[in-house]
Short mmCIF file of the C-alpha atoms (twelve columns), coordinates in Angstrom:
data_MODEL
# 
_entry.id   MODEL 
# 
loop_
_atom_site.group_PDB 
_atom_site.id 
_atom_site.type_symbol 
_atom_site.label_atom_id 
_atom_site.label_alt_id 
_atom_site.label_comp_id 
_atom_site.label_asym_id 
_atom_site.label_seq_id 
_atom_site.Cartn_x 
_atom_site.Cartn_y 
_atom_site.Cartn_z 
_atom_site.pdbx_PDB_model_num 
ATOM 1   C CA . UNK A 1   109.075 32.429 192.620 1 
ATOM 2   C CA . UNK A 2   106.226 31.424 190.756 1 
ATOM 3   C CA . UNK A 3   105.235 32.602 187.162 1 
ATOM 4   C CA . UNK A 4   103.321 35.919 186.929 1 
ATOM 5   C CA . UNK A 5   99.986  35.071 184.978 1 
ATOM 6   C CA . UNK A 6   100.018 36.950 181.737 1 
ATOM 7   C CA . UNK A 7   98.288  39.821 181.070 1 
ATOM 8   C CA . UNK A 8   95.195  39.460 178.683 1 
ATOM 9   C CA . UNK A 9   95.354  41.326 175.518 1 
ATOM 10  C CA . UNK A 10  98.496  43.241 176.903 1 
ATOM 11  C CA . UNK A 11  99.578  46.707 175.338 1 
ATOM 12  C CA . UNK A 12  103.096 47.130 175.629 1 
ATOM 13  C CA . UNK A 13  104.591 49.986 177.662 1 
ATOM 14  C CA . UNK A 14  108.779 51.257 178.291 1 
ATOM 15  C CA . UNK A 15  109.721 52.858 181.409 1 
ATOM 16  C CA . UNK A 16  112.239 52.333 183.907 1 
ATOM 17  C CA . UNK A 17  112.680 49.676 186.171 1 
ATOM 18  C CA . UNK A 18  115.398 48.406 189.154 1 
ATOM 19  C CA . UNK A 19  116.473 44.608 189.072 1 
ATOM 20  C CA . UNK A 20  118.049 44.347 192.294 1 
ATOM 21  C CA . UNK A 21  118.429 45.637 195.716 1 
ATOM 22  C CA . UNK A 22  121.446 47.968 194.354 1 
ATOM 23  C CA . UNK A 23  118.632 49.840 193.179 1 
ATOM 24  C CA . UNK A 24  119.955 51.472 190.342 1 
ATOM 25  C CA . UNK A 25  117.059 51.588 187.389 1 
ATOM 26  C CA . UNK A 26  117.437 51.695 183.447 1 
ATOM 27  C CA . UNK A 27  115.290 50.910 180.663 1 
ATOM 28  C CA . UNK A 28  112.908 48.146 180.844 1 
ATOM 29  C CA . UNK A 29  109.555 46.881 178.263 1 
ATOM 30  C CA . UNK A 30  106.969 45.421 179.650 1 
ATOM 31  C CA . UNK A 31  102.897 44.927 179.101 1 
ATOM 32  C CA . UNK A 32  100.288 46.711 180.563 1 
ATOM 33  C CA . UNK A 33  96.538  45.535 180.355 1 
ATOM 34  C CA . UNK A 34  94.520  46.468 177.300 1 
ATOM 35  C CA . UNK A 35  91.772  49.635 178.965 1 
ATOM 36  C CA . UNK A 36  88.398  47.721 180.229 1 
ATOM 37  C CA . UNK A 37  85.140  49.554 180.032 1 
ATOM 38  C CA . UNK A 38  85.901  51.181 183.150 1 
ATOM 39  C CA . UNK A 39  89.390  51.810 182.792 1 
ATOM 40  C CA . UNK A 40  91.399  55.460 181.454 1 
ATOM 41  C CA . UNK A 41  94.264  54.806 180.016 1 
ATOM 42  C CA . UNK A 42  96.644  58.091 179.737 1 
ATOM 43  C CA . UNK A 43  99.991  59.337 178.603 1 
ATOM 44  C CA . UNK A 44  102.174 59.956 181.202 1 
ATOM 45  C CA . UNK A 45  103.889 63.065 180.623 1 
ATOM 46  C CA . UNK A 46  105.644 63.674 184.738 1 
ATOM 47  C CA . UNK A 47  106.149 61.481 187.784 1 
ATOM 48  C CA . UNK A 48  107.094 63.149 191.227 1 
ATOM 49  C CA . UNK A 49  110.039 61.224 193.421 1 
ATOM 50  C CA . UNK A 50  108.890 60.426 196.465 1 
ATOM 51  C CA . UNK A 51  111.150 59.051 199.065 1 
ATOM 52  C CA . UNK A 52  109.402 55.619 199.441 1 
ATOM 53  C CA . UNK A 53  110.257 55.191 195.872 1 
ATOM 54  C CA . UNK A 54  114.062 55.321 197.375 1 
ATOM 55  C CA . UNK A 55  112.889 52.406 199.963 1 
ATOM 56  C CA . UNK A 56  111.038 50.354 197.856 1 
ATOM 57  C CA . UNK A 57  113.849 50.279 194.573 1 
ATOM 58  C CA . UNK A 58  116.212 48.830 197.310 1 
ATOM 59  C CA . UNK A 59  114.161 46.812 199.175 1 
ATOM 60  C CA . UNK A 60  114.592 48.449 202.049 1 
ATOM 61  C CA . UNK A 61  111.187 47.606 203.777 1 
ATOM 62  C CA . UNK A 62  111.274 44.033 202.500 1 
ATOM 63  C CA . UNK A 63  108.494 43.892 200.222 1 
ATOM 64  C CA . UNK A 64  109.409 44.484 196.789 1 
ATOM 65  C CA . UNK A 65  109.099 42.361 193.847 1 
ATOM 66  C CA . UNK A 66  111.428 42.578 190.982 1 
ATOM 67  C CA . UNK A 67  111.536 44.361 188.781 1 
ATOM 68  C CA . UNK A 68  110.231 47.203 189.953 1 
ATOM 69  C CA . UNK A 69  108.636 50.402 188.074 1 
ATOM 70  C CA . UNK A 70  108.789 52.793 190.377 1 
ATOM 71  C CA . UNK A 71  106.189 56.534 190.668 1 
ATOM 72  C CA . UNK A 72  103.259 57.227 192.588 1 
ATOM 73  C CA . UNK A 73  103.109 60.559 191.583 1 
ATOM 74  C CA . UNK A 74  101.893 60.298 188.260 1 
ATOM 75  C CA . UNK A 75  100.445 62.970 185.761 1 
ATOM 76  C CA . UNK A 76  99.517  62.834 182.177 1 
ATOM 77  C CA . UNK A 77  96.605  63.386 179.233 1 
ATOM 78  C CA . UNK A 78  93.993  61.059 178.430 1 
ATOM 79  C CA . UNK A 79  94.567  59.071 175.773 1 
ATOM 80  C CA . UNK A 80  91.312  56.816 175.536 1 
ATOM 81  C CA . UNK A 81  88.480  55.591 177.997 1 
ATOM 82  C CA . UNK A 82  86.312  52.278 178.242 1 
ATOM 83  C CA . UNK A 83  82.763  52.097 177.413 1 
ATOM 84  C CA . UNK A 84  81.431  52.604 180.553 1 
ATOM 85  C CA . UNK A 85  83.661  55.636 181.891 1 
ATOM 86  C CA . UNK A 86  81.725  58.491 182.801 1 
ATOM 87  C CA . UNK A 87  84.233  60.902 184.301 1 
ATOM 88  C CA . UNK A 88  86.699  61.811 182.300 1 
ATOM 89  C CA . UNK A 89  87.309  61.854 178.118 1 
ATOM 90  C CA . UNK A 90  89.962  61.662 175.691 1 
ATOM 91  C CA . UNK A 91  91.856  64.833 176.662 1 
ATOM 92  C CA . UNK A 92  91.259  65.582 180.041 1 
ATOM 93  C CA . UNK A 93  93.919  66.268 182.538 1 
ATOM 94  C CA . UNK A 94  94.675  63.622 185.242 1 
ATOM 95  C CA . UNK A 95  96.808  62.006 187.672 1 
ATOM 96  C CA . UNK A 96  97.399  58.897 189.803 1 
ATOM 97  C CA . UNK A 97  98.201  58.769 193.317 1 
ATOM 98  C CA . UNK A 98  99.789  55.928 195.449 1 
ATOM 99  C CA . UNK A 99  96.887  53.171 195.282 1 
ATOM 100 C CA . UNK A 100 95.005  51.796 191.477 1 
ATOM 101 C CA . UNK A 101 92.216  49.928 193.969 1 
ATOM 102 C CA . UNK A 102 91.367  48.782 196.604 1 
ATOM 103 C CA . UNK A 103 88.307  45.905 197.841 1 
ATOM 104 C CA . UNK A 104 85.192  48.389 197.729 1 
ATOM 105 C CA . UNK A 105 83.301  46.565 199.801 1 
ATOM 106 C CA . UNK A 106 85.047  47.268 203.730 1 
ATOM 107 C CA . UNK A 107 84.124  49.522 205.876 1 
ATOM 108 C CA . UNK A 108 87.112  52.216 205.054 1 
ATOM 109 C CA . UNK A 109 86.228  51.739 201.280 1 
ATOM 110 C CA . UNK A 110 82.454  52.478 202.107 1 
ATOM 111 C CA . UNK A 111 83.855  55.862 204.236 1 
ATOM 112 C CA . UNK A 112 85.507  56.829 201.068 1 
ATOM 113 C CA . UNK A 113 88.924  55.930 203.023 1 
ATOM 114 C CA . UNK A 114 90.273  53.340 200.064 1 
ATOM 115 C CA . UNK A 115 93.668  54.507 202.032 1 
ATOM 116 C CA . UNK A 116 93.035  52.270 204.755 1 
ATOM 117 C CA . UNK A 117 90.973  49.602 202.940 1 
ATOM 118 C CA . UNK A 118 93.126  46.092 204.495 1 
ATOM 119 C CA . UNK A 119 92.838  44.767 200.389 1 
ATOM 120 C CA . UNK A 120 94.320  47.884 198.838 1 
ATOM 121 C CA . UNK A 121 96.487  47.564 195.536 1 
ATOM 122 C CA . UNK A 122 99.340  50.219 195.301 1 
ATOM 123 C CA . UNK A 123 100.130 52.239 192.340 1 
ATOM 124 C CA . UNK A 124 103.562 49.775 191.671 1 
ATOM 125 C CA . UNK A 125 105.366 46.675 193.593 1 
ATOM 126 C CA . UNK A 126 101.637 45.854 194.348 1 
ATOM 127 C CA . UNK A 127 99.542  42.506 193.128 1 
ATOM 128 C CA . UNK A 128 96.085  43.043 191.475 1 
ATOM 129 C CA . UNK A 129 93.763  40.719 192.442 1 
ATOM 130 C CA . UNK A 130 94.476  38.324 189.301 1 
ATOM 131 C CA . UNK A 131 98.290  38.313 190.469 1 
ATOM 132 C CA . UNK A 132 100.020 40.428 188.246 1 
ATOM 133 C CA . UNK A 133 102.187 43.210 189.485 1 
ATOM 134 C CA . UNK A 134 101.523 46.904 189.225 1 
ATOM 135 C CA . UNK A 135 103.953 49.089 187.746 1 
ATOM 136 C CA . UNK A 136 103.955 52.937 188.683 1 
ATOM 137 C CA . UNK A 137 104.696 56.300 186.304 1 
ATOM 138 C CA . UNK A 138 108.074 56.143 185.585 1 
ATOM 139 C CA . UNK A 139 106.678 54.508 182.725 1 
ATOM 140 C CA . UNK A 140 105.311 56.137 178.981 1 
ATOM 141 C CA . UNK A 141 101.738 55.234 179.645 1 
ATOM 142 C CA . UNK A 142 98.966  54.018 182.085 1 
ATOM 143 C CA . UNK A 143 95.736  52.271 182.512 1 
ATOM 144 C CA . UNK A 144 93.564  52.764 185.766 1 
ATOM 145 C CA . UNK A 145 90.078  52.349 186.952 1 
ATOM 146 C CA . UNK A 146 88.401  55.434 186.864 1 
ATOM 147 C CA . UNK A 147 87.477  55.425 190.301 1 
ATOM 148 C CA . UNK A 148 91.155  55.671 191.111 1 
ATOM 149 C CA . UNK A 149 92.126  58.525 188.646 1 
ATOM 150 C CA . UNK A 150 92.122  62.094 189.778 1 
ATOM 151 C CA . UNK A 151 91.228  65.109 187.668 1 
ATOM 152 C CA . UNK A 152 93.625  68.120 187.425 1 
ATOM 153 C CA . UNK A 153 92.238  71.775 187.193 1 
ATOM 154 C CA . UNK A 154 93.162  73.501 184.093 1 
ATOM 155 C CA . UNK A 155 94.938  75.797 185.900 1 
ATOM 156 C CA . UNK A 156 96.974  73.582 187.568 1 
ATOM 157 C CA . UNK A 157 100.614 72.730 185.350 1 
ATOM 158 C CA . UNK A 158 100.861 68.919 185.143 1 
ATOM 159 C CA . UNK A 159 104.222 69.399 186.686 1 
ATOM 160 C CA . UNK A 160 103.870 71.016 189.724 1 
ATOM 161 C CA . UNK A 161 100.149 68.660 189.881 1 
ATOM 162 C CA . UNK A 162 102.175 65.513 190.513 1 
ATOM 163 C CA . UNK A 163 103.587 65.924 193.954 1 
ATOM 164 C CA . UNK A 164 100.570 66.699 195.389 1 
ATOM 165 C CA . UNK A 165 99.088  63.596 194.586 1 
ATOM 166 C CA . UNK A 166 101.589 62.000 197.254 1 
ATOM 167 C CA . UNK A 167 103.461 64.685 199.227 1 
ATOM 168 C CA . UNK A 168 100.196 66.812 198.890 1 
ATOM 169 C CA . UNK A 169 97.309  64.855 200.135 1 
ATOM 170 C CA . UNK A 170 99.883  63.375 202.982 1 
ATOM 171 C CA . UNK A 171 100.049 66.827 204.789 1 
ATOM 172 C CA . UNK A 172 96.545  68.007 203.701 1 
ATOM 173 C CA . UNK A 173 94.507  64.734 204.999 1 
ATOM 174 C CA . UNK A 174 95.963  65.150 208.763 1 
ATOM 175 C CA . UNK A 175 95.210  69.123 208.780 1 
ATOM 176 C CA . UNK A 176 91.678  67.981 207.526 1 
ATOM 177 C CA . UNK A 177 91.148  64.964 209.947 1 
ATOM 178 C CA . UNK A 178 92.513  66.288 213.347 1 
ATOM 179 C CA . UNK A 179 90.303  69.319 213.081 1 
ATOM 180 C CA . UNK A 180 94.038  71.759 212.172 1 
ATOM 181 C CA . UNK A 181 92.346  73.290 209.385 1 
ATOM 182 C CA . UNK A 182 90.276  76.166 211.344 1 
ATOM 183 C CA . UNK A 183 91.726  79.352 210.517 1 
ATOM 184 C CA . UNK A 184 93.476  81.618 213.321 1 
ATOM 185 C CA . UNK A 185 95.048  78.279 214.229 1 
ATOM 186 C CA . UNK A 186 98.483  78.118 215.518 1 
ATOM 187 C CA . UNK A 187 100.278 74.978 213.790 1 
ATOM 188 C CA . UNK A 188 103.802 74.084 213.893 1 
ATOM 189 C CA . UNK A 189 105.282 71.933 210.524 1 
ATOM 190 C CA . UNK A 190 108.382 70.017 211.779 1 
ATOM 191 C CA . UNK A 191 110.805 69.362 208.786 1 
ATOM 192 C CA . UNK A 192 111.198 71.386 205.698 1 
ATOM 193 C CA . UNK A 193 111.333 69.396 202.783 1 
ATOM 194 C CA . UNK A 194 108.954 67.299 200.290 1 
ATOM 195 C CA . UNK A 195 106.071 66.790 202.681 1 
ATOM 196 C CA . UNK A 196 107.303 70.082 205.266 1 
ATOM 197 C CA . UNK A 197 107.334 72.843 202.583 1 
ATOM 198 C CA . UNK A 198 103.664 71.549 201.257 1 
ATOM 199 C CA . UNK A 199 102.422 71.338 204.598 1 
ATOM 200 C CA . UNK A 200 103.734 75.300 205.399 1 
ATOM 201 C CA . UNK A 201 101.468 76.356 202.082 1 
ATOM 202 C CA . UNK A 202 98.075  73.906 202.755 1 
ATOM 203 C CA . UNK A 203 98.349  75.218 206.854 1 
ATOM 204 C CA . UNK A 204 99.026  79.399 205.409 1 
ATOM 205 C CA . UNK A 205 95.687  78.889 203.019 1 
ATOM 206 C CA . UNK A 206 93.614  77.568 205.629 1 
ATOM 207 C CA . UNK A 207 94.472  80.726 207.662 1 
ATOM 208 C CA . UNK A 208 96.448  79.485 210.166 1 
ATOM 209 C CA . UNK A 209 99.622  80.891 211.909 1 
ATOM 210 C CA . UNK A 210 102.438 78.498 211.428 1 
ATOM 211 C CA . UNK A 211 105.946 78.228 212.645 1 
ATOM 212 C CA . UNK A 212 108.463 76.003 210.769 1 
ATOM 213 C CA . UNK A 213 110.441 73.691 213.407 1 
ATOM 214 C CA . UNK A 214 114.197 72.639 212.224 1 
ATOM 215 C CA . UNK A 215 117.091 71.618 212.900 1 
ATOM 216 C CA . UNK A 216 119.371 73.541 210.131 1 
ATOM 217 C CA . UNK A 217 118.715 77.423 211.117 1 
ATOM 218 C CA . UNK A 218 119.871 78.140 207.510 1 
ATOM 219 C CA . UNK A 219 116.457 77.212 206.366 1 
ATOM 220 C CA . UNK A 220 114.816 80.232 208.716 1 
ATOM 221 C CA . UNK A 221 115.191 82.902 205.706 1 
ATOM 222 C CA . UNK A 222 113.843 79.932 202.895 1 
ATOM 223 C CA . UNK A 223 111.180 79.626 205.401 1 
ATOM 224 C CA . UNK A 224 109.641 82.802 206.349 1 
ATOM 225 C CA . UNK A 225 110.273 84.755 203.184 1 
ATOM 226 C CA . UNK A 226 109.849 81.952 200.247 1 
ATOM 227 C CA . UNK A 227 107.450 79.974 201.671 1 
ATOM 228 C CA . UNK A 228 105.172 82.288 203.767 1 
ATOM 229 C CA . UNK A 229 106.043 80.968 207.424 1 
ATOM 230 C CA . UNK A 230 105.127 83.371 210.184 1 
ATOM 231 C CA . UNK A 231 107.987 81.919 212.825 1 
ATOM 232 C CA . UNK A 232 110.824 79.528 213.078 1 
ATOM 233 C CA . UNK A 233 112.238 77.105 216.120 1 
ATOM 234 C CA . UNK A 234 115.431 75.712 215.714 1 
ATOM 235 C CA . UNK A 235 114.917 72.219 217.591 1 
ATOM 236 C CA . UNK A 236 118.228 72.221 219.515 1 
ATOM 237 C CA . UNK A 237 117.920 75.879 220.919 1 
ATOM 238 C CA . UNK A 238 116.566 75.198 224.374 1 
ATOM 239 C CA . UNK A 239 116.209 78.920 224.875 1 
ATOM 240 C CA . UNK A 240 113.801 78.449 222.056 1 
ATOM 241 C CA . UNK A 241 111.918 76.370 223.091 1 
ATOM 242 C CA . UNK A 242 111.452 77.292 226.401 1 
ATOM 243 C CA . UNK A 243 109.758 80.633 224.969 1 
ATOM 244 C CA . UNK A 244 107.458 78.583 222.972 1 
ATOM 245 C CA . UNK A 245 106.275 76.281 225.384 1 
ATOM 246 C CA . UNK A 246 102.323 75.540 225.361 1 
ATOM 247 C CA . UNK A 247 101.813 77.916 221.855 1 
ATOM 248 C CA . UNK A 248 101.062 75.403 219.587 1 
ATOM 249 C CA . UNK A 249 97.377  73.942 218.983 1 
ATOM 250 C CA . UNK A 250 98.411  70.916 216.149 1 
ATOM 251 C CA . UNK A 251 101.760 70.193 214.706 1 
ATOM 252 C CA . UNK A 252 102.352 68.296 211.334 1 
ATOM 253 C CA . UNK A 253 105.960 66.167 212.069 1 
ATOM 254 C CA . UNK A 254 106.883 65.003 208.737 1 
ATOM 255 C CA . UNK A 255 110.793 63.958 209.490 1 
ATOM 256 C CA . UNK A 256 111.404 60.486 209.147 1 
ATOM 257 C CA . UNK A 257 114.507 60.453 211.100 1 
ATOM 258 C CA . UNK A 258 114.663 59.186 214.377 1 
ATOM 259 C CA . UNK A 259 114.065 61.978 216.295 1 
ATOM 260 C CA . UNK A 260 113.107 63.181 219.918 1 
ATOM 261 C CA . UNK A 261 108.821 63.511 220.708 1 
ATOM 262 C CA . UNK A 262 109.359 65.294 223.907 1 
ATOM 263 C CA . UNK A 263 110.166 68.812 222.443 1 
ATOM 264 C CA . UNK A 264 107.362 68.625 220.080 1 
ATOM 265 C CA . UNK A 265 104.840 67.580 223.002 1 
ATOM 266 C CA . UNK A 266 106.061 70.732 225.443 1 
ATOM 267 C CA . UNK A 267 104.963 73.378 222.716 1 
ATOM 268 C CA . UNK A 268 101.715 71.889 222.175 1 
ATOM 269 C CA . UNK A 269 98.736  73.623 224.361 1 
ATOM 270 C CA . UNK A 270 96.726  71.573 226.204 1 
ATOM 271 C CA . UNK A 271 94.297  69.500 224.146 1 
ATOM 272 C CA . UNK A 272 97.074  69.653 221.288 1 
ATOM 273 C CA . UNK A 273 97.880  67.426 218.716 1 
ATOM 274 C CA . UNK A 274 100.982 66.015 217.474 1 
ATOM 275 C CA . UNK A 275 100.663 64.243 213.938 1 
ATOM 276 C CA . UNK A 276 103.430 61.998 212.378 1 
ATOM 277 C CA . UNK A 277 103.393 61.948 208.936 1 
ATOM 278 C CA . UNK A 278 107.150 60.931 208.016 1 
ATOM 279 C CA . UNK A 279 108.179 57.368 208.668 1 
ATOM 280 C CA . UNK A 280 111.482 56.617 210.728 1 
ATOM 281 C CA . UNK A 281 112.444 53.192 209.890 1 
ATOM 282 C CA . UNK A 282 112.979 52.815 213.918 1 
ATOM 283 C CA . UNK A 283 110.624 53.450 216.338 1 
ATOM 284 C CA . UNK A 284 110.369 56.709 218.487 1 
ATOM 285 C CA . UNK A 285 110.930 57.174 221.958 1 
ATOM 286 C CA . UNK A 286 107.343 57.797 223.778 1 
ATOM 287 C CA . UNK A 287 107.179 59.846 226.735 1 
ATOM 288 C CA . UNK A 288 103.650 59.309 228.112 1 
ATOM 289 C CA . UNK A 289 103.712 61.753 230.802 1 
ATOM 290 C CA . UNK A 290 103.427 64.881 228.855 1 
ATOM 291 C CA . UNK A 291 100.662 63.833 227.083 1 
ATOM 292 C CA . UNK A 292 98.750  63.142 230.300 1 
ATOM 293 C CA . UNK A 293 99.301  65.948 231.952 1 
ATOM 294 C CA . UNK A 294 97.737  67.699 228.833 1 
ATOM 295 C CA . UNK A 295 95.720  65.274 227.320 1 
ATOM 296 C CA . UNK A 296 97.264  66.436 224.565 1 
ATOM 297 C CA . UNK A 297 96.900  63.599 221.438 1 
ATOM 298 C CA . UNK A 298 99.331  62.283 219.482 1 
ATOM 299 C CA . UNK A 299 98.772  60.321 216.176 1 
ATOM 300 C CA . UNK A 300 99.347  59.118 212.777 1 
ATOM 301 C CA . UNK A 301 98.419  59.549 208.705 1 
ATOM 302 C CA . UNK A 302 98.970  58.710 205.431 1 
ATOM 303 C CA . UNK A 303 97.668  60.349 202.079 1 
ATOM 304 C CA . UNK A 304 93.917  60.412 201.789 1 
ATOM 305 C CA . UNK A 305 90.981  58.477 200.222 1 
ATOM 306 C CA . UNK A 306 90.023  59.644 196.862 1 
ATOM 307 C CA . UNK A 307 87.622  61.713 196.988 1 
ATOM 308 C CA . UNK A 308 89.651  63.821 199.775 1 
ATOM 309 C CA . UNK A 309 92.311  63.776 197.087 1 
ATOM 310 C CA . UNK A 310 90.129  65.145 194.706 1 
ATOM 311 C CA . UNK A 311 89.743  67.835 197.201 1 
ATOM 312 C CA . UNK A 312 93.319  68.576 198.015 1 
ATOM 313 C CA . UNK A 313 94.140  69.149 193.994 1 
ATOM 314 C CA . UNK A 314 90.957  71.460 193.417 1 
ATOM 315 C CA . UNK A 315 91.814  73.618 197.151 1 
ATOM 316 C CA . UNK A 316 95.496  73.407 195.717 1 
ATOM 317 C CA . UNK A 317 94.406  74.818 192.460 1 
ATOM 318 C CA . UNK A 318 91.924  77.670 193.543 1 
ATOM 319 C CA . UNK A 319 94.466  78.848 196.365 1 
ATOM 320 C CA . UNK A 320 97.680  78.548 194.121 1 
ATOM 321 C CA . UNK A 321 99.555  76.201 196.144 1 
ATOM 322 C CA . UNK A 322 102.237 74.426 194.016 1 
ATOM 323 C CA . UNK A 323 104.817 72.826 195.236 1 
ATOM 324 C CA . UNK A 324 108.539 73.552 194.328 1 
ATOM 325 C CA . UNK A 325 109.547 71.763 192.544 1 
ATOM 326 C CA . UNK A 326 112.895 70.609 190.193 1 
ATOM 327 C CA . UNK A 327 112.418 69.289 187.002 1 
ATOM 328 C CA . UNK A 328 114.818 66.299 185.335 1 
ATOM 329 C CA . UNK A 329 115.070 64.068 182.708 1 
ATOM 330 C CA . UNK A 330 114.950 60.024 183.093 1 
ATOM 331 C CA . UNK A 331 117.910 59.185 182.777 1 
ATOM 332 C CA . UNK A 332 119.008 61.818 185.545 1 
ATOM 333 C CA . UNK A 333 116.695 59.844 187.995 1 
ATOM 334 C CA . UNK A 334 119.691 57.524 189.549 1 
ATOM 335 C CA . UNK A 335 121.369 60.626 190.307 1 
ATOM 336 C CA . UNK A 336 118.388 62.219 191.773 1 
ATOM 337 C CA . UNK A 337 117.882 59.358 194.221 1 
ATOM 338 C CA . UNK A 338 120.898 59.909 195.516 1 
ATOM 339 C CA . UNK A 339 120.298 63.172 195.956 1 
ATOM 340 C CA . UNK A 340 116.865 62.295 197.905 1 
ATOM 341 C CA . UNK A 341 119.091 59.940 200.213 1 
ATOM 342 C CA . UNK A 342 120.857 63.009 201.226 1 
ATOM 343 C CA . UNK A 343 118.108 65.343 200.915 1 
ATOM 344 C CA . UNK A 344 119.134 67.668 198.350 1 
ATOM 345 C CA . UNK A 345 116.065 69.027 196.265 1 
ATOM 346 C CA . UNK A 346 114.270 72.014 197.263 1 
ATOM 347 C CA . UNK A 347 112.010 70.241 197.156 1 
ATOM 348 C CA . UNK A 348 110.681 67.517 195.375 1 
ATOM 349 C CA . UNK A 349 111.951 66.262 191.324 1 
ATOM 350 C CA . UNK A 350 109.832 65.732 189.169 1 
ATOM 351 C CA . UNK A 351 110.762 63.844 185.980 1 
ATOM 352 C CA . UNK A 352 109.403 65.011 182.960 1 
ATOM 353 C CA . UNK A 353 108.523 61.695 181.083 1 
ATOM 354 C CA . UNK A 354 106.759 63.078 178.011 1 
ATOM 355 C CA . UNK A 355 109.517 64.700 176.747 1 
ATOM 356 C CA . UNK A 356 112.721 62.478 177.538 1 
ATOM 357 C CA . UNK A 357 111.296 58.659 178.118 1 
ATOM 358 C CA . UNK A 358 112.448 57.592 175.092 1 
ATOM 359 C CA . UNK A 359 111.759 53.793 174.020 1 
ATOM 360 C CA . UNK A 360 114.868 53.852 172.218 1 
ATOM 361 C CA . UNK A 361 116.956 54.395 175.440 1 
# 
């Protein structure tokens, strides 16, 4: 492999990185760039775990580059601006999503959809445009264009902020989008974790009635009584789903295990739409009839340009959504994978970097 280019006037940063496709991290130095004039550069103080951080740390979808500084959900205080920065100061709240840039010049870029912009650079495992590789928040410290750094409400805690700049924004965009987001709505969230609960809270605060589709029926109490859901299908119970056939106008499918479309489609209404957000690392069985007979829609989305994400944190903020969350230290995050892998975290960790990243470690 050839020799990364070195970073001009670096500033040296400490976080934690994985080697190998074993994927197990631990402590790791390395440089980031010195801030330009349109660059913030901020101390990291939490990073959410998102489960592509679980794919990427083993190599799982092919791509990465070692090492490997994982955290796309990334949350911290200002810590100094460049010359020409006009949104944010020394201070200020903010947070980092999945991408740093993107080309600015495409179509999707000029749509304020940097998302799908074909040139995009990715928060970490990415290549910036001079060839050096982006590292991501688990990781003291970071240094971003403006244009790619989100502000956080006061009133939203740093902690709970971070997911939603991943898990957040990936259920909120599709709601937006696919026109889910009128209220009196009937929607239908399929899988309760990470992406599932946050989808349940965004889909209750635009006034819609939504029913949480599972396959564990000891999530029906979690639910209707923690989370606000107003009904709940267990995906196996045919008797279920026979009743509640043709009562859904949108569902939000967030599981990214193979699983069946057909159910989903019969408890759309006509003119319905079925959105994947989760990613099953196999593809899904189609059934094309169904959709035909209903011209019922089915489609796709990921996270959100950033203005839309700027959006998503201020609705999240005045409406009180926060996601639940469970807070760890670094060196608890090998552990925590794991626990990802199999799903257990209600429902999303956050590590809290300020206050155990240690450069010592």
């Amino acid at each position: 492999m050839a020799a990364q280019p070195e970073l001009e006037h670096p500033k040296k940063a400490f976080g934690w990185a994985a080697r190998d496709t074993s994927g197990l991290l631990s402590p790791f130095n390395f440089s980031r760039r010195e801030t330009g004039e349109k660059d913030v550069a901020f101390k990291v103080l939490f990073c959410g775990i998102c489960h592509s951080d679980l794919h990427m740390v083993k190599n799982e979808w092919g791509n990465t580059i070692y090492p490997i500084v994982p955290g796309h959900e990334v949350a911290g205080i200002v810590t100094e601006v460049g010359s020409k920065v006009q949104k944010f100061k020394v201070g200020d709240k903010v947070g980092v999503g999945c991408l740093v840039d993107s080309c600015r010049k495409c179509q999707s870029c000029a749509d304020d959809l940097e998302n799908y912009c074909p040139s995009l650079t990715l928060t970490y495992g990415s290549k910036h445009p001079d060839g050096t590789i982006t590292h991501g928040g688990y990781s003291d410290s970071m240094v971003a264009d403006e244009s790619f750094v989100i502000s956080i409400p006061d009133n939203l805690p740093l902690d709970v902020a971070a997911p939603l700049l991943c898990a957040g924004i990936t259920v909120y965009s599709p709601l937006k989008y696919y026109g889910l987001d009128k209220p009196g709505l009937k929607i239908g969230v399929v899988g309760l974790g990470g992406l599932g609960h946050l989808a349940v809270k965004f889909a209750k605060a635009l006034g819609a009635t939504v029913t949480v589709i599972s396959t564990s029926p000891n999530k029906k109490t979690e639910a209707i009584e923690h989370l606000g859901a107003d009904s709940f299908l267990i995906s196996r119970d045919q008797e279920q789903l026979q009743a509640a056939t043709g009562t859904l106008d949108g569902i939000i499918d967030t599981v990214s295990a193979i699983h069946p479309l057909l159910p989903l489609i019969s408890l759309l209404k006509s003119h319905g739409k079925l959105v994947l957000v989760g990613a099953p690392e196999k593809p899904l069985e189609l059934p094309v009839f169904p959709l035909i007979l209903g011209r019922k829609l089915l489609g796709g989305s990921m996270i959100g340009g950033l203005k839309e994400t700027q959006e998503m944190i201020d609705f999240a903020a005045k409406h009180g959504i926060k996601p639940d969350i469970e807070v760890i230290p670094i060196d608890y995050v090998n552990t925590a994978l794991e626990r990802v892998l199999k799903a257990d975290v209600k429902y999303r960790f956050v590590i809290d970097i300020g206050n155990t990243l240690k450069a010592s470690s």
